[in-house]
NUNUTOR-785045 format. One record per residue (C-alpha): residue number from 0; residue in three letters; y, z, x. Coordinates in pm, whole numbers, plus 50000, padded with zeros to 5 digits. Each point is the difference from the previous one (the first is absolute). Example, Ala and Ser with C-alpha at 12.3 -4.5 7.8 and 13.67 -1.06 7.14 Angstrom:
// NUNUTOR-785045
0 / ALA / 49550 / 50780 / 51230;
1 / SER / 50344 / 49934 / 50137;
//
This chain:
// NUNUTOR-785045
0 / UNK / 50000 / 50000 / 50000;
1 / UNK / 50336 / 49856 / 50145;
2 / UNK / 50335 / 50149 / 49991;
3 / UNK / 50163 / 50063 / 49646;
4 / UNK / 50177 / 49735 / 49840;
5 / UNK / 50395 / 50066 / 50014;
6 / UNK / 50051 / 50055 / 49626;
7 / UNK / 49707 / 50282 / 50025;
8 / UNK / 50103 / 50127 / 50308;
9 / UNK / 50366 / 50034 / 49860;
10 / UNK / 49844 / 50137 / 49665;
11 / UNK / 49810 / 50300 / 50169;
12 / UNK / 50325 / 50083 / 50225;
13 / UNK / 50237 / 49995 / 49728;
14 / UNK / 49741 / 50217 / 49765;
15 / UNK / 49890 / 50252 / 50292;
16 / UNK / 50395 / 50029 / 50094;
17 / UNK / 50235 / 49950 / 49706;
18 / UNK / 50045 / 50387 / 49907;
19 / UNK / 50111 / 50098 / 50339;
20 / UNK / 50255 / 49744 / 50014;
21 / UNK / 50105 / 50032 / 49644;
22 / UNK / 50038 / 50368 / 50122;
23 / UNK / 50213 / 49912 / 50292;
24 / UNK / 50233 / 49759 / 49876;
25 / UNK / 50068 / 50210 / 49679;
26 / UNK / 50068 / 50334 / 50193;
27 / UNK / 50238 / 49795 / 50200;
28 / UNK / 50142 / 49695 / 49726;
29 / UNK / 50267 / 50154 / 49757;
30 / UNK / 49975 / 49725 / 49650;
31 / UNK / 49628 / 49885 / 49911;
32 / UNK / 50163 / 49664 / 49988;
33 / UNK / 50009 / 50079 / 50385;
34 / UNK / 49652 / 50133 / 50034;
35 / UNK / 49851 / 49675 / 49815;
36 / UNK / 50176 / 49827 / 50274;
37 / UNK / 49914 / 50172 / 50293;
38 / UNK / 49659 / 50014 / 49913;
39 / UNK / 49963 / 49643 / 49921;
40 / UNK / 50155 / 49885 / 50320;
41 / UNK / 49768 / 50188 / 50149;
42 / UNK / 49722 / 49879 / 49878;
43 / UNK / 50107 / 49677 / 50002;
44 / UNK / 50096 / 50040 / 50404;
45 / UNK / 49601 / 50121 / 50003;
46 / UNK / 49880 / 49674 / 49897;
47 / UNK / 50201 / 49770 / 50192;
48 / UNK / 49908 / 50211 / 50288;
49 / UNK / 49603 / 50087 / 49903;
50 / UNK / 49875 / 49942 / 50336;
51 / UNK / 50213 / 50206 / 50161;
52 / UNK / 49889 / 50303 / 49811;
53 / UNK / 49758 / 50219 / 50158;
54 / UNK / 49669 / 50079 / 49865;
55 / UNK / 49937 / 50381 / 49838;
56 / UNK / 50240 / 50266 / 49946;
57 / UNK / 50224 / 49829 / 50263;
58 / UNK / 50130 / 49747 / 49689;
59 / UNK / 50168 / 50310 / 49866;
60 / UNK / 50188 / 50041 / 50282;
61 / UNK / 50096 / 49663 / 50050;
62 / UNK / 50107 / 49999 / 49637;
63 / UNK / 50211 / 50319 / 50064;
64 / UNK / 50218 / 49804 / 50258;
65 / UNK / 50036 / 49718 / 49780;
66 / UNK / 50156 / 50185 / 49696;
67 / UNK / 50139 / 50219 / 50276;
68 / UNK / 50208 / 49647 / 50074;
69 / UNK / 50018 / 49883 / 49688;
70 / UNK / 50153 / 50317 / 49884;
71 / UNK / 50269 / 49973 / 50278;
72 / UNK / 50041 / 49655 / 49899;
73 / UNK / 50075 / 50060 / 49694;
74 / UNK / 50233 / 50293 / 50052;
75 / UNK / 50214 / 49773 / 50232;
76 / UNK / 50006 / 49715 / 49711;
77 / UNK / 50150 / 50284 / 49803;
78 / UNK / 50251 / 50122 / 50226;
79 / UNK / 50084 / 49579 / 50033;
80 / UNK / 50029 / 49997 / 49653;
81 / UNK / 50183 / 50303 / 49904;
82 / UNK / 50271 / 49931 / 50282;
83 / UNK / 50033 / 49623 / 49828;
84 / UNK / 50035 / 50145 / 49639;
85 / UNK / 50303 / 50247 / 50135;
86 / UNK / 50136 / 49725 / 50207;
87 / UNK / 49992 / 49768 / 49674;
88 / UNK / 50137 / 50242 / 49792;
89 / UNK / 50293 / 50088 / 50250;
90 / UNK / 50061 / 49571 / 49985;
91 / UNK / 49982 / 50011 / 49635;
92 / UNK / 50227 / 50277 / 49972;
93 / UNK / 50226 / 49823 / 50227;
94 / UNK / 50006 / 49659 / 49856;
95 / UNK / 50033 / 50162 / 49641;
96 / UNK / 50318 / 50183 / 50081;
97 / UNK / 50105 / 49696 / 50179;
98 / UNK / 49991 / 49787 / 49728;
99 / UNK / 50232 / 49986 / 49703;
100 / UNK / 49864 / 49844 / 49663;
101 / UNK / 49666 / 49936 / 50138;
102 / UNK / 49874 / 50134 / 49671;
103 / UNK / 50207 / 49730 / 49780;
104 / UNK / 49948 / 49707 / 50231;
105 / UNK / 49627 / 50131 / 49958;
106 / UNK / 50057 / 50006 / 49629;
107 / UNK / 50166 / 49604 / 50061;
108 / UNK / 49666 / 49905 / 50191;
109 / UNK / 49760 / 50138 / 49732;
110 / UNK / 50212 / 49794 / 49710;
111 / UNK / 49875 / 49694 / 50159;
112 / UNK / 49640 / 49810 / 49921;
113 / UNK / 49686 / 50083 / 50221;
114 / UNK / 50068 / 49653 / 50168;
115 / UNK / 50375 / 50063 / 50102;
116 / UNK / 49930 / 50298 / 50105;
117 / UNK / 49724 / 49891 / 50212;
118 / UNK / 50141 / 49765 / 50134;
119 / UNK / 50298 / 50197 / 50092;
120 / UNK / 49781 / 50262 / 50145;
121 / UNK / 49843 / 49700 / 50240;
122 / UNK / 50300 / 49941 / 50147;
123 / UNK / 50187 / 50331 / 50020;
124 / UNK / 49693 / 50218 / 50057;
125 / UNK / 49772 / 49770 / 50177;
126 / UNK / 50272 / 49830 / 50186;
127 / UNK / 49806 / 49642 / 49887;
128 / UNK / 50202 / 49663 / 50095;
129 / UNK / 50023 / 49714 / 49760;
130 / UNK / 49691 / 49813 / 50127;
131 / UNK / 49830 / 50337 / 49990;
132 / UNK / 50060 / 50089 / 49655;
133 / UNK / 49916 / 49627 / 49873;
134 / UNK / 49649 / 50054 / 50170;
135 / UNK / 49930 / 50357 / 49846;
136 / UNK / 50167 / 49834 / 49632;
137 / UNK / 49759 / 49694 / 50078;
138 / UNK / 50326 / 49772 / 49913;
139 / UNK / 50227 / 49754 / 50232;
140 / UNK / 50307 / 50117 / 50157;
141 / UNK / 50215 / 49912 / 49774;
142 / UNK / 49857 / 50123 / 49689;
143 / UNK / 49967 / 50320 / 50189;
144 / UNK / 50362 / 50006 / 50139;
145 / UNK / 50135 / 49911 / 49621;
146 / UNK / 49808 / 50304 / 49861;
147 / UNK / 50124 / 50223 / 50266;
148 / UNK / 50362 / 49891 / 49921;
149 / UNK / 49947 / 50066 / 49615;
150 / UNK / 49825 / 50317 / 50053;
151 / UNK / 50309 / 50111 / 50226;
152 / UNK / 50233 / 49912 / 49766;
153 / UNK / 49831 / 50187 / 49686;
154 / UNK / 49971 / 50292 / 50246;
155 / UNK / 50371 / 49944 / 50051;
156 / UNK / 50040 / 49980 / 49598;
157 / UNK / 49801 / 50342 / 49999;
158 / UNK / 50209 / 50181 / 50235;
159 / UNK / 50336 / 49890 / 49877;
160 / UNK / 49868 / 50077 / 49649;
161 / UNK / 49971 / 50373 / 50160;
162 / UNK / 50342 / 49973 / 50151;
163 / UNK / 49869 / 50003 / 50374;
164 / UNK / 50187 / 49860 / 50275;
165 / UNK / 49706 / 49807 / 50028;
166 / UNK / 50089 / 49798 / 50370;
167 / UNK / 49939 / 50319 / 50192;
168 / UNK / 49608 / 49961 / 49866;
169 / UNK / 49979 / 49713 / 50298;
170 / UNK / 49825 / 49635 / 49955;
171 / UNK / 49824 / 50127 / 49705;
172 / UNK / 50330 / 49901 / 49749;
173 / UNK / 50217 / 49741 / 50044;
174 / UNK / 50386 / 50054 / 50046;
175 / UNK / 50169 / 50044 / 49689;
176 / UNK / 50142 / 49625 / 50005;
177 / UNK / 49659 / 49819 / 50040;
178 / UNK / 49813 / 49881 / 49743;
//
């Protein structure tokens, strides 16, 4: 009788060992959202790496250092995350007292149809050229340049409908003498 097939082999190591790393990780993981994680990754780490994993009660140990780095893997992601959420906060926070009528040009934008705004959004949030949008809009050039221009102009209709000195918005309305 040869050596176990992998899918056995990974069966018995995962049945024999589970509770003492479901132990570990959950003495040491704070959410179970965590705890499903880290143990997964785990495991999964044990089957990419199946022959390196020692034969007997040595697998435990080997699958204490992985969670072991898992674990600190995760707590790092965390701390990465964490620190972006207060630095996006601190920029929204920023940029919201920055702003004046944000909330009414936002009311303007929302006025308009899904495809105005959309388009709209392809150019001022995507930064998309022309050519660009005309590919993502499957149209030519032109048909896609004369939509822009009537989409900025009933965004312009929209603003000055809310009273907003609508040319400090940027490229997104047209000035006030354009048609």
């Amino acid at each position: 009788m040869g050596p176990p097939e992998p899918e056995q082999r990974f069966e018995e190591i995962y049945m024999a060992h589970y509770p003492a790393i479901a132990t570990y990780v959950r003495r040491r993981a704070g959410s179970p959202d965590d705890i499903a994680d880290v143990i997964a990754e785990t495991f999964t780490t044990a089957w990419r790496r199946l022959n390196d994993i020692p034969e007997g009660d040595a697998a435990r140990l080997w699958l204490y250092g992985v969670a072991r780095r898992t674990l600190a893997n995760h707590f790092r992601g965390e701390e990465r995350r964490a620190a972006l959420a207060l630095r996006l906060r601190e920029e929204i926070t920023t940029w919201a007292n920055s702003v004046t009528g944000a909330e009414s040009a936002y009311e303007a934008f929302r006025r308009l149809s899904d495809d105005d705004r959309e388009l709209l959004a392809l150019v001022a949030w995507e930064g998309l050229n022309g050519a660009e949008i005309a590919k993502v809009l499957g149209c030519s050039r032109g048909a896609a340049r004369l939509r822009l221009h009537r989409a900025r102009n009933r965004l312009a209709k929209e603003l000055a409908y809310l009273d907003l000195d609508y040319p400090r918005y940027g490229q997104i309305a047209p000035a006030k003498g354009r048609s």
